[in-house]
Phi, psi and omega in degrees: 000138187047022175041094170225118176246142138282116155255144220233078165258135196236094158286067187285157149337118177203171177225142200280119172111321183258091176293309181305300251248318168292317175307268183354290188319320176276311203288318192302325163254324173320323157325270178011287185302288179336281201327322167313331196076020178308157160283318195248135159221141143288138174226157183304158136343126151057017185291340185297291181271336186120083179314345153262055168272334179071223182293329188309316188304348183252040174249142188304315205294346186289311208302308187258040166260314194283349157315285206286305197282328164289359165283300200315311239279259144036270186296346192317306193280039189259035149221054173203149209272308223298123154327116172234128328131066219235153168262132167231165159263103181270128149277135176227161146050066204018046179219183214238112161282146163271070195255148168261190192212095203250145187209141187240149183007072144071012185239140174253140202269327179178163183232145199252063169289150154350119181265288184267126231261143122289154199212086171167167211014284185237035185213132174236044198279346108043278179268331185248351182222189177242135174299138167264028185250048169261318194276326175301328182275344190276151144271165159260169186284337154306140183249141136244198183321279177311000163127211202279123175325186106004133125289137179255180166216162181235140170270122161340123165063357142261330224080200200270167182192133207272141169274088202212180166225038204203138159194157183228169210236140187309174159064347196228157181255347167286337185216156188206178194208136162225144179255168207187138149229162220343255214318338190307336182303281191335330197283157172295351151252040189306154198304329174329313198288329174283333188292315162308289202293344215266320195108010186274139198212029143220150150236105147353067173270129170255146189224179163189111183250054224306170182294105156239162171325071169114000178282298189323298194278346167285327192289318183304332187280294197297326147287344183259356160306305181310333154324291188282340153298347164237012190007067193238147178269138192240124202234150231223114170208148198212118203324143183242232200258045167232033157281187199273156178248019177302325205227345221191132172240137206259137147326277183099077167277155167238127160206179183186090195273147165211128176045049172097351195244162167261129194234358185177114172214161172208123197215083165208028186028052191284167204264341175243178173324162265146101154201147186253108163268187178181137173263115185253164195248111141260053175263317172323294191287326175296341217244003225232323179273358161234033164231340176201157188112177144256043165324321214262351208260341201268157183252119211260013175306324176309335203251330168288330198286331193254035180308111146258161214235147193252170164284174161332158171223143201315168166214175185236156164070077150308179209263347178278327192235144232263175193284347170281309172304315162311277200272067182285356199237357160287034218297134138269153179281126165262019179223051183324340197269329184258142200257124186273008186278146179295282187331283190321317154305326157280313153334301192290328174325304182281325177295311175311319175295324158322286196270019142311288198309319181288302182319328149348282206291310160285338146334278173303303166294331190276018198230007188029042135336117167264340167221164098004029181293131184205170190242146186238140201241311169107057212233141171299331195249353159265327197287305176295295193284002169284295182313338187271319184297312157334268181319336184277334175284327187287333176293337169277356206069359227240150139294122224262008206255323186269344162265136188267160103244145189243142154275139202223059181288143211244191181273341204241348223263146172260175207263336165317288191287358121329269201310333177314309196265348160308312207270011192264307158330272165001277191266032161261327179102021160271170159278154196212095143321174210208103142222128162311093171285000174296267159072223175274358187272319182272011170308273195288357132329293176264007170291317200250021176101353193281143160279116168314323220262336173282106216262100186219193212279307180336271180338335172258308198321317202297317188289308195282356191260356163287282163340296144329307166309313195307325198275329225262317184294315180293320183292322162301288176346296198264017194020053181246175181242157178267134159288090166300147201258330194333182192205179187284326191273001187248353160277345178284325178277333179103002228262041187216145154317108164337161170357033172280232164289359181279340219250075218206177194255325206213116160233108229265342164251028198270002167263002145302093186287169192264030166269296175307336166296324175275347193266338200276317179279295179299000164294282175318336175267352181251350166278003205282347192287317197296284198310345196253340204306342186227024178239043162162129167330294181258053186287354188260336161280335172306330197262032164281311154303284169330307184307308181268349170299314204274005178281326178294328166272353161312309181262000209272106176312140186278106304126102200268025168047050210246337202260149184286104204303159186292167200288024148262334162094029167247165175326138164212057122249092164229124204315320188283334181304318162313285179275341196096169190308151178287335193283354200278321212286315222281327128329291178284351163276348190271285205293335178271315187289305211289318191241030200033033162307124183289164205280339143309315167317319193293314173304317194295335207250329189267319140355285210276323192256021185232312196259225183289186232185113172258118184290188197281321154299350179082036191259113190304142172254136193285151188267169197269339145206156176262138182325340191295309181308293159335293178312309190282008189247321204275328169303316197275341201291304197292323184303327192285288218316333184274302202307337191257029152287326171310337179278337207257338176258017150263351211287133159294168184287157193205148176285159140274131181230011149211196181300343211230115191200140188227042155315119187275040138219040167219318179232341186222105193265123167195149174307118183294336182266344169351145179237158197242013197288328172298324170275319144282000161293337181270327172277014172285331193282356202278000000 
């Protein structure tokens, strides 16, 4: 369901040499793996007999013990769906293979040998095997649906079995599976990258990878670039240390990769059996690959025709059971857009504030702007777009004097966020206006008939397009352009005025979600010592007063001040009490645009990374929104997301600064009259 497999890399215990005591060892975890519900389990290169066997490999009696054990292995499992995945030596059309082997409800479905052999410093394989991409490469005289088959070979007492490196599962479109073992990964071509363009979206390493000073971390970059590149789940599995240490000591890597991310590893040379799962999604990856790569220009009939085929294969998360129970081998993330690792967060930050600052900068010269203009609310998304235009005047050289910014108090505005953006001006060294919009707001009340006592969408539109005319009139005046403030999730929402605040000459923040917005501003407050350092005579007290304005606007409720604050004289229109939290909206806009996910999905998956939660006792942990709250955030997310493309498809230019941007003349193409009625029927049903 929503095509999430359990998967299985497995290192077990063995002795070199001894095929009973490793079979006992594979069938003992492989149960392991079943019980789990894997779809898949992996085992090392050569696991059957041991990948240090050497000269052992040409003695008759290892092949046909390692033969034998590979039947035994074959029925443990001949009442289970689960894929098993095993290394052997095979002789075929007399000459001697390096193979993996893959096998279902107790028949083997196909054989992989090795195309690239190493032959060099401390691996001679070489000397005991032959390459297979003679036999990979042949057909049989036999057709299938797509034109020429496989080649097979027939084993005593099995039959014929197709020889390939590809496979697909009868009935289904969702998952393909392609193989590789260790070196072929290593080549400046692996096979994998065709097997991938091919339609294969898991790949299969069986491997023996020895230990060295600093190998483990190329080998992890090397699956998950290869990962990401095939943009595939690559599940990874590698002899560990109890092959011979005569010359070499094998780890016992685990890894189990999906698109560039590490979803499961184990390197820690442990002395017993070894195994990792991860639940992977590939509906994720399918849906991911017909929006982006050249998945669609390759031509894979060659690669279906010579396919073999599995029976169903188990899935996680049925329709019985709730996202804790399913995907138990999965973390969702719930703030997909913000990377929770620190570093990796300050990092990304300072790149986004970069490239906001060039696009500015390039703005700004090529439009011979003589000023800057923006309206400042004292708001997380005018407060973020003052700072890039501040760094973008220092990068320019230009005078910081030379950005206008006006304050605009409204029927709404509190005396917080008022002074929050005077003293944000202020000790930035911008210039900073004053203008009362009430006014001229009840003016145009009464030009066009509105009761002021009526607080309705007229009463706020009047306030934001007023506020825009101010900006749009000044930026003609001061021959500056105006700098938009939108931020991505209030353009996924529609959550802006028609040629209002929808509206701007530069909007330096619309490839931003507001989850993000904040981490980008509270970026800026703990750099502010750095960033302030050569814009003021008393710049470590200023920017220490900086620092705590924007930690204030920080704590500060999101709020379009459009509505009249409450007899405390605080905010009382505040945006997540309406739509709900942004991080909720913001999720479900990362996982619906990027992978299409459908509003089960959307739901099953804001579940798992929102709703319960089992602590290390095994106790429920309370949850952080309750389904009800889900449902109502994802309804309301999809009726704005169809209805408000029209705003999105007039939206001014802006940088793109991640995967995810709906500019309509960059990533996001879509009808403005789209109807949205399917996808919500499907969430009446949830």
């Amino acid at each position: 369901m929503f095509g999430f497999y359990r998967i299985a890399s497995v290192c077990p215990t063995l002795k070199v040499a001894d095929t009973e005591f490793n079979t006992d060892e594979i069938i003992r975890c492989g149960l392991l793996a079943k019980n789990e519900g894997a779809a898949v389990v992996v085992f090392p290169e050569l696991c059957i007999t041991g990948y240090t066997c050497s000269d052992l490999f040409h003695q008759e009696l290892l092949l046909k013990k390692s033969f034998a054990s590979l039947l035994k292995i074959a029925k443990a499992f001949d009442d289970s769906d689960m894929i098993v995945a095993v290394g052997l030596p095979l002789r075929m059309f007399g000459k001697l293979y390096n193979c993996a082997v893959l096998l279902q409800r107790g028949k083997i479905i196909g054989i992989t040998p090795k195309i690239h052999l190493p032959n060099q410093r401390e691996f001679y394989e070489k000397r005991h095997f032959n390459s297979g991409r003679d036999l990979l490469s042949a057909n049989s005289v036999k057709t299938g649906s797509y034109g020429k088959a496989p080649l097979t070979y027939s084993f005593d007492g099995v039959g014929e079995v197709p020889i390939t490196n590809f496979f697909m599962v009868n009935g289904s479109e969702e998952i393909r599976i392609g193989v590789e073992l260790c070196e072929d990964l290593w080549t400046a071509a692996p096979p994998s990258g065709e097997l991938a363009l091919a339609g294969a979206n898991v790949i299969l390493n069986l491997s023996a990878s020895d230990a060295l000073v600093g190998k483990g971390d190329y080998r992890r970059n090397l699956v998950m670039n290869q990962s990401a590149r095939c943009m595939a789940a690559y599940v990874y599995a590698s002899a560990g240390v109890h092959e011979s240490t005569t010359d070499m000591v094998f780890s016992g890597h685990l890894m189990i990769a999906e698109n560039g991310s590490m979803l499961a590893e184990r390197k820690n040379y442990s002395r017993k059996s070894e195994i990792v799962f991860a639940d992977i999604d590939v509906q994720r990856l399918n849906a991911q690959r017909l929006s982006e790569g050249s998945f669609q220009d390759f031509d894979s009939t060659e690669y279906f025709a010579k396919a073999a085929n599995f029976a169903s294969l188990p899935v996680v998360a049925k329709d019985s059971e709730t996202p804790t129970e399913g995907l138990k081998y999965r973390y969702i993330v719930p703030m997909p857009f913000v990377p929770s690792d620190i570093a990796h967060r300050d990092s990304n930050c300072r790149e986004i504030f970069n490239i906001q600052c060039a696009g500015l900068a390039k703005r700004l010269e090529s439009s011979y702007a003589k000023r800057a203009v923006l309206g400042l609310s004292g708001g997380l998304d005018s407060t973020l777009a003052l700072l890039v235009a501040v760094e973008t005047f220092k990068l320019l050289n230009r005078p910081l004097n030379e950005i206008l910014v006006i304050t605009m108090p409204g029927f709404g505005t509190t005396k917080r966020t008022k002074n929050n953006a005077v003293a944000m001006a202020e000790l930035l060294g911008v210039e900073l206006r004053t203008i009362d919009i009430k006014p001229s707001c009840l003016q145009h009340f009464k030009d066009i008939g509105h009761d002021a006592a009526k607080l309705d969408v007229t009463y706020e539109n009047v306030q934001a397009r007023e506020r825009t005319k101010i900006l749009m009139d000044l930026a003609n005046k001061e021959s500056g352009i105006v700098v938009g403030t939108g931020d991505l999730s209030e353009i996924a929402l529609g959550w802006s005025t028609y040629n209002a605040d929808h509206m701007s000459m530069y909007a330096v923040n619309c490839d931003i979600p507001k989850t993000l917005v904040r981490h980008v501003v509270a970026w800026y407050a703990d750099h502010v010592q750095e960033l302030m350092r050569e814009s003021a005579a008393n710049s470590q007290d200023s920017a220490k007063a900086l620092a705590d304005v924007l930690r204030d606007i920080l704590d500060t409720p999101v709020s379009p001040e459009l509505l009249p604050a409450d007899s405390n004289g605080q905010i009382a229109q505040k945006t997540e009490s309406i739509l709900g939290a942004y991080e909720i909206h913001d999720f479900y806009l990362y996982h619906f645009t990027k992978y299409g996910a459908e509003p089960r999905k959307l739901l099953y998956l804001a579940e798992k990374a929102f709703g319960d939660k089992v602590g290390e006792d095994g106790t429920a942990i309370q949850t952080k929104y309750p389904r009800e709250e889900l449902v109502r955030v994802l309804k309301l997310f999809l009726k704005r997301f169809f209805a408000q493309q029209f705003k999105r498809s007039c939206i001014p230019d802006g940088p793109k600064v991640g995967t995810i941007s709906l500019s309509p003349r960059a990533d996001w193409r879509m009808p403005s009259d789209a109807s949205s009625a399917d996808w919500l029927k499907e969430i009446e049903n949830l």
